[in-house]
N, C-alpha and C positions, 0 to 999 in steps of 0.2 A: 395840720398835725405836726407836731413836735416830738422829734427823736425822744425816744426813748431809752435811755442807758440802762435801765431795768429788765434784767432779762425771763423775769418772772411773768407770764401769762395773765390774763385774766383770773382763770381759776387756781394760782397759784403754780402752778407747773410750768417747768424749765421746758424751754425751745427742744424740739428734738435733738439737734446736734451740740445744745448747749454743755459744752466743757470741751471741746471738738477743736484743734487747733489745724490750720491749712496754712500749709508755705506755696503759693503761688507764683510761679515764673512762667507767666503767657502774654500774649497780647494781642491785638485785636479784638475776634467775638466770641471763637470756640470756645479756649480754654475761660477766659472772665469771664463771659456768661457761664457757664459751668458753675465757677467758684462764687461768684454771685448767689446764683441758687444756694448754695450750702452755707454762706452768710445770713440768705434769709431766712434759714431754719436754722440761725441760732449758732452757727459755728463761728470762729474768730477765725478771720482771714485776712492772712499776713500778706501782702501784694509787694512784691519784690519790683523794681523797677530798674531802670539802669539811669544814669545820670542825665540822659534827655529826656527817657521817661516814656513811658507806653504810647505808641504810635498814632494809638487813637487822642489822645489829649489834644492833638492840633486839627481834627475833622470834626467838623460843624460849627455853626455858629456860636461864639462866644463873650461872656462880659469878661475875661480875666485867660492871660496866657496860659496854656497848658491845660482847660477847662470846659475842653468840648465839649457840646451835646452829647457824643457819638461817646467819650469816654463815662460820661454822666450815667446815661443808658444802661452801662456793663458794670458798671463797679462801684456799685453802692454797698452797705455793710462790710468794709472792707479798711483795713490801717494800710499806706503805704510806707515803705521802708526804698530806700534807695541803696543799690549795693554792685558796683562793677565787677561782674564775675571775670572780668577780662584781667582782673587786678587780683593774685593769690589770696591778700588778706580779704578780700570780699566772698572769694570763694569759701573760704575757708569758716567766716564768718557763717553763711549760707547752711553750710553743713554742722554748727553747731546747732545753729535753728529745726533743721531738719532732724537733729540727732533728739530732740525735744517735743516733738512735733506728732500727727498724728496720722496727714497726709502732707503729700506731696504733689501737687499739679502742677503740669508745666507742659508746653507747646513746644519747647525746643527739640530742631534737629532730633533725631537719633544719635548721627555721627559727631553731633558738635556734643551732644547730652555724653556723649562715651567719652569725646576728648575731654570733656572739663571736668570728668569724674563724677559725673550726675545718672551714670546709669543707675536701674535698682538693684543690681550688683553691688554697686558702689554705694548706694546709698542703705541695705538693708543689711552692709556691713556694721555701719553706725548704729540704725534702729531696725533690730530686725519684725518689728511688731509696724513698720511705719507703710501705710497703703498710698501707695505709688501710681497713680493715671498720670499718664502720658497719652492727649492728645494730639494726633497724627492727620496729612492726609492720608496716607497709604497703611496696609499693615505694612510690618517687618518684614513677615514671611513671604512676599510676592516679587514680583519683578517692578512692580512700581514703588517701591521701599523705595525712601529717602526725594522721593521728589519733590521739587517745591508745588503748595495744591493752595487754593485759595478758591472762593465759592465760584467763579467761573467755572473752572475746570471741573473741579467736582460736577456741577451741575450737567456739563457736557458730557463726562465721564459715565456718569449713571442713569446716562437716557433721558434726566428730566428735561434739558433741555431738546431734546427731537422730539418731545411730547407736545411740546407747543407748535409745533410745524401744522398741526390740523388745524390749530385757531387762526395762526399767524400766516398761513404757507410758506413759512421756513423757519427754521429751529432761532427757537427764544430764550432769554434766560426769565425765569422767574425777577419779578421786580421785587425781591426782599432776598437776604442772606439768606438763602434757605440751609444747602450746608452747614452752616455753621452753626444755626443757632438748632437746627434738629440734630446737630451732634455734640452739644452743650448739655442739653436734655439726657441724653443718651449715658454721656459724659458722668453728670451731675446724680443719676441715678445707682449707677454701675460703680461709682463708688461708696453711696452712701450699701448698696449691697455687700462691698468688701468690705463696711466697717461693720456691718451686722455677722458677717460671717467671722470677722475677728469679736466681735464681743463675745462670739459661742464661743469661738475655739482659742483666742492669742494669736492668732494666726493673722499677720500682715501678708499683702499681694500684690503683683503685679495689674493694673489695670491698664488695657491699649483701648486706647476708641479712633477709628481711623473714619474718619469724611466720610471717604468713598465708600466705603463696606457699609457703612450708616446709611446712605441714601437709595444705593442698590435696594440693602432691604426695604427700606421705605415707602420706594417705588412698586416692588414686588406685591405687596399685598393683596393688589386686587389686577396688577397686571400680568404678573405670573401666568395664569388663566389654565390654557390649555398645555401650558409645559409643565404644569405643577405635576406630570403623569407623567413615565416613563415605561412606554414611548407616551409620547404627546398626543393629548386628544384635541389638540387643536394649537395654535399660535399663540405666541406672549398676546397684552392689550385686550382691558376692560371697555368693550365698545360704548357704551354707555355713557361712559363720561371721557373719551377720548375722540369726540365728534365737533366739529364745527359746529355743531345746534346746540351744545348744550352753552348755554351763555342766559345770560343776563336778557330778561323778554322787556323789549319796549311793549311798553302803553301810550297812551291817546299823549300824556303830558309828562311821560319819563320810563322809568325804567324798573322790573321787581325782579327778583327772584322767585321762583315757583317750580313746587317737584310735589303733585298729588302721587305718591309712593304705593302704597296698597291698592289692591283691589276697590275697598271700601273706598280710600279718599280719590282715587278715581271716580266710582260711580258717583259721589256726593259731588265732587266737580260740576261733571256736564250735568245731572240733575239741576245745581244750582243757576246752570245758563242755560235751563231746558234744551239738553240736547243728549235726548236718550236714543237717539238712532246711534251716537256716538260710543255708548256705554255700551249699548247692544251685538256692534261689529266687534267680530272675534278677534282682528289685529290688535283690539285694544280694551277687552272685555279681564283678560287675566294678565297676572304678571310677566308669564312665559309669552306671550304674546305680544306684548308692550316691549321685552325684551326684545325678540325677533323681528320686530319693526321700528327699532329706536327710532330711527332718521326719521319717520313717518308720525313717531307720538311727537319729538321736538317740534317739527313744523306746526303738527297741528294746535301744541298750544301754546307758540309763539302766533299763533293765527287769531287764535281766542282772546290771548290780552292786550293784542293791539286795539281792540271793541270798547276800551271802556279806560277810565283814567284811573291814577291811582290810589286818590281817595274812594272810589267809585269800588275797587277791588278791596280794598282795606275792610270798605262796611263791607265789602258782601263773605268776604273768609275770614275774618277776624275772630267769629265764634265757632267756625265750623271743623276747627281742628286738623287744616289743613298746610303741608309744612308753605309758606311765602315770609315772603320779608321785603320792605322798599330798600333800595339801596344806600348802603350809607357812603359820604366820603372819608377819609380822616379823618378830615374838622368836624365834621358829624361824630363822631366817639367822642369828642369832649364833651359833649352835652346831652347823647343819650340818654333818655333817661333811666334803662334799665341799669347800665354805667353808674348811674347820677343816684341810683335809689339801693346799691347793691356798694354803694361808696368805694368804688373799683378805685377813682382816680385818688393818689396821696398827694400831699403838698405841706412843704419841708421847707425849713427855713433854714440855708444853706449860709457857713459864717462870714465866707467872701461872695459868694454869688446870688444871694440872695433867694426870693423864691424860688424853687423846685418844682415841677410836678412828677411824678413817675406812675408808673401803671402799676397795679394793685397781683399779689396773688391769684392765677389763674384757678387756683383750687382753694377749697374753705377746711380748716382743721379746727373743731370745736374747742377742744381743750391747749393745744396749742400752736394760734392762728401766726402766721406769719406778722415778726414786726420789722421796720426800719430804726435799726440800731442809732448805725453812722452814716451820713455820706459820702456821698463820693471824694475820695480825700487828696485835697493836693498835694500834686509831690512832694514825696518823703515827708510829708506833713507826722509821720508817725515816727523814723529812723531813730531818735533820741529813747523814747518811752518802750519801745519792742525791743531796744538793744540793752538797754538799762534789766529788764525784764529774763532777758535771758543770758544775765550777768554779766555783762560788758560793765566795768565801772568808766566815769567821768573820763579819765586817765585815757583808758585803752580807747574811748571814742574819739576823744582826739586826737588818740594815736591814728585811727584809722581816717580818718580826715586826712591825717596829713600824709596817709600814702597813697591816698587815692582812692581809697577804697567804698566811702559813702564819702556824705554830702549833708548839711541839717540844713534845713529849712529856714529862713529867715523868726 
C-alpha cells in the first residue's frame, strides 16, 4: 500500500475529521496514540516536538536514529514540527498555532501546563472555540493531582494489577501498556465528542482524561458485583473470570481456548464427547449453576481437553458453533489468515526507513474507511511547511532558528 495524500474516500467523501486541525504536545503512548486515532480519521496532526524530540524515537529497534519501532507504532498520520517551549519565541510560536487550530492535546504537567501559559484558561483566551484534552495520570480534583503516573503505577493503582495475584500468586502487571493505550481510546473519543458538541453549539471545551479514573472504571464493569448496591449485596470480583482455572486448556499436543457459554452450547459439548450424565448434573445443567460451581465447570473441562489433540478438537467444534480458538503467538497474527483475508495488516513504503508494516483499523466504516495519509515523520521533518502555513515568512523562520526556538531538518 502507498500513502495516499488524497483525502477523498472511495465513494467520494472526506475522512470524518477531514478539515480538523490537532496541535499535539505529548509523548510516549497516552496522548500520541490518542492523536494518532484522530489522524487516522482524517484530521491533520501537527506533533510538536522538542529539539531531542519524543522519548519514544530512541525505544525499539531501528534502521535510522530517532526512528524507533515504539515511535513508528504511535505516530503515524501526523507532520512533526520542532519548537522549545522552554525558548519564549517557541512558545509563543505555539500559541499562534493554537490560536488557528482546532484542538489542542497535550500530556504535560498541569503545573508546568499553568507555568508556560498553556492552560485552557490561557489558551481559550486566544481561541475561544479551540477543544482542549489534556491527558493526565490523575484528575485535578483529587489528592493524587499532579503526580507523576506511568502504566506501572496506574495498573497497581486500579486493582489491575492484584488481579493477577489468583494466576500468578502475587500481583502482576499486565504484559502490555494497558493504561495507556485504554486511555488513548477514551482520550481519542472524548474529544472527537467535544468537537460534535461544538459543531451544535460553537461551543469549545475543556477535555481531562486521567489513567487512573480510566482504568478504575474499566476494571469495574464486571467487578463492581455486589457493591454495585448500597448496601452491598455482596463483595467487589467477577468470580468467573477471576479464578486460577480459567486459563488457557492444554490438549494432547498444545493448547485452546474454550468457554461453551449457554445452556445450549453446554449441552451440544458433552453430547458431542457423549457424556450426558454431565449435561444432566444440576451443578452444570444451567447457567446459575455453572455459575455457582465455577471452580468445578473449569476443572472439568480442562479434564475433557486434555483427551484429544488439537486438530482432533478443531474437526470436532468447528461447525458446532461453539466459542474455541487454538492459540496464537504474535508471530502467528502476521499470517493469520482471518488478518490475511480481512487485509488487517498495511505495508507502507516509508522515505528513509523503508518498508513498514502497521496494524489496520480495528473497526470498518463504509463510506469513509480509514486511510494512512503520512507516516511516521522524522524529526521536525515538517517545521518549515506548518510554519510557512501558519504565516511565518522565510525571514521570521530564520529568525527563530537563530534564537533557539526550532530547528529544520536537514
Amino acid at each position: 500500500m502507498v500513502p495516499n495524500h488524497d483525502h477523498d474516500s472511495k465513494s467520494g467523501s472526506q475522512l470524518p475529521l477531514s478539515g480538523i486541525t490537532v496541535i499535539e504536545c505529548a509523548s510516549i503512548v497516552a496522548g500520541p496514540l490518542a492523536a494518532q486515532f484522530l489522524g487516522d480519521m482524517g484530521a491533520e496532526v501537527i506533533k510538536i516536538e522538542p529539539p531531542a524530540g519524543d522519548l519514544t524515537r530512541a525505544i525499539g529497534p531501528r534502521k535510522s536514529e530517532g526512528m524507533g519501532s515504539f515511535f513508528l507504532n504511535n505516530n503515524r498520520n501526523k507532520k512533526s514540527v520542532v519548537l522549545d517551549l522552554k525558548v519564549k519565541e517557541g512558545l509563543e510560536v505555539l500559541k499562534r498555532m493554537v490560536g488557528q487550530s482546532d484542538v489542542f492535546l497535550h500530556s504535560i504537567r498541569t503545573s508546568a501546563a499553568d507555568r508556560l501559559g498553556l492552560s485552557y484558561e490561557d489558551l481559550r483566551s486566544i481561541n475561544e472555540a479551540i477543544v482542549y484534552c489534556h491527558v493526565k495520570g490523575f484528575s485535578d480534583k483529587g489528592s493524587y493531582a499532579g503526580k507523576p503516573a506511568y502504566d506501572d503505577i496506574i495498573q497497581s493503582l486500579s486493582g489491575l494489577a492484584m488481579l493477577q495475584e489468583v494466576v500468578g500468586g502475587e500481583p502482576r502487571y499486565m504484559p502490555a501498556i494497558f493504561a495507556d493505550k485504554t486511555a488513548a481510546i477514551h482520550a481519542a473519543y472524548a474529544t472527537v465528542l467535544a468537537l460534535f458538541h461544538r459543531e451544535r453549539t460553537g461551543e469549545g471545551q475543556k477535555v481531562d482524561v486521567s489513567m487512573f479514573e480510566t482504568m478504575v472504571s474499566f476494571n469495574m464493569a464486571e467487578h463492581l458485583w455486589g457493591m454495585t448496591f448500597e448496601p452491598p449485596l455482596g463483595p467487589m470480583g467477577y468470580e468467573p473470570v477471576s479464578t486460577a482455572a480459567r486459563r488457557p486448556f492444554r490438549t494432547v499436543d498444545g493448547y485452546v481456548s474454550f468457554l461453551p457459554y449457554s445452556d445450549e452450547q453446554w449441552r451440544r459439548f458433552f453430547e458431542l464427547i457423549n457424556r450426558l450424565d454431565i449435561v444432566e448434573d444440576p451443578r452444570f445443567a444451567t447457567f446459575s449453576g455453572r455459575q455457582q460451581n465455577v471452580k468445578m465447570v473449569w476443572s472439568e473441562i480442562a479434564h475433557q481437553l486434555t483427551l484429544r489433540t488439537n486438530a482432533e478438537w478443531v474437526q470436532l467444534l468447528e461447525s458446532e458453533d461453539i466459542p474455541f480458538a487454538v492459540l496464537n503467538s504474535l508471530e502467528d497474527l502476521l499470517t493469520d489468515p482471518h488478518l490475511v483475508e480481512t487485509e488487517f495488516w498495511q505495508v507502507a513504503e516509508h522515505e528513509t526507513e523503508g518498508l513498514l508494516r502497521f496494524p489496520g483499523a480495528p473497526f470498518d466504516m463504509s463510506r469513509t474507511p480509514q486511510r494512512l495519509d503520512l507516516l511516521p515523520p522524522g524529526l521536525g521533518r515538517h517545521t518549515q511547511d506548518v510554519l510557512q502555513r501558519f504565516g511565518y515568512s522565510e525571514q521570521e523562520i530564520a529568525g527563530l532558528i537563530e534564537q533557539g526556538a526550532t530547528t529544520l531538518t536537514p
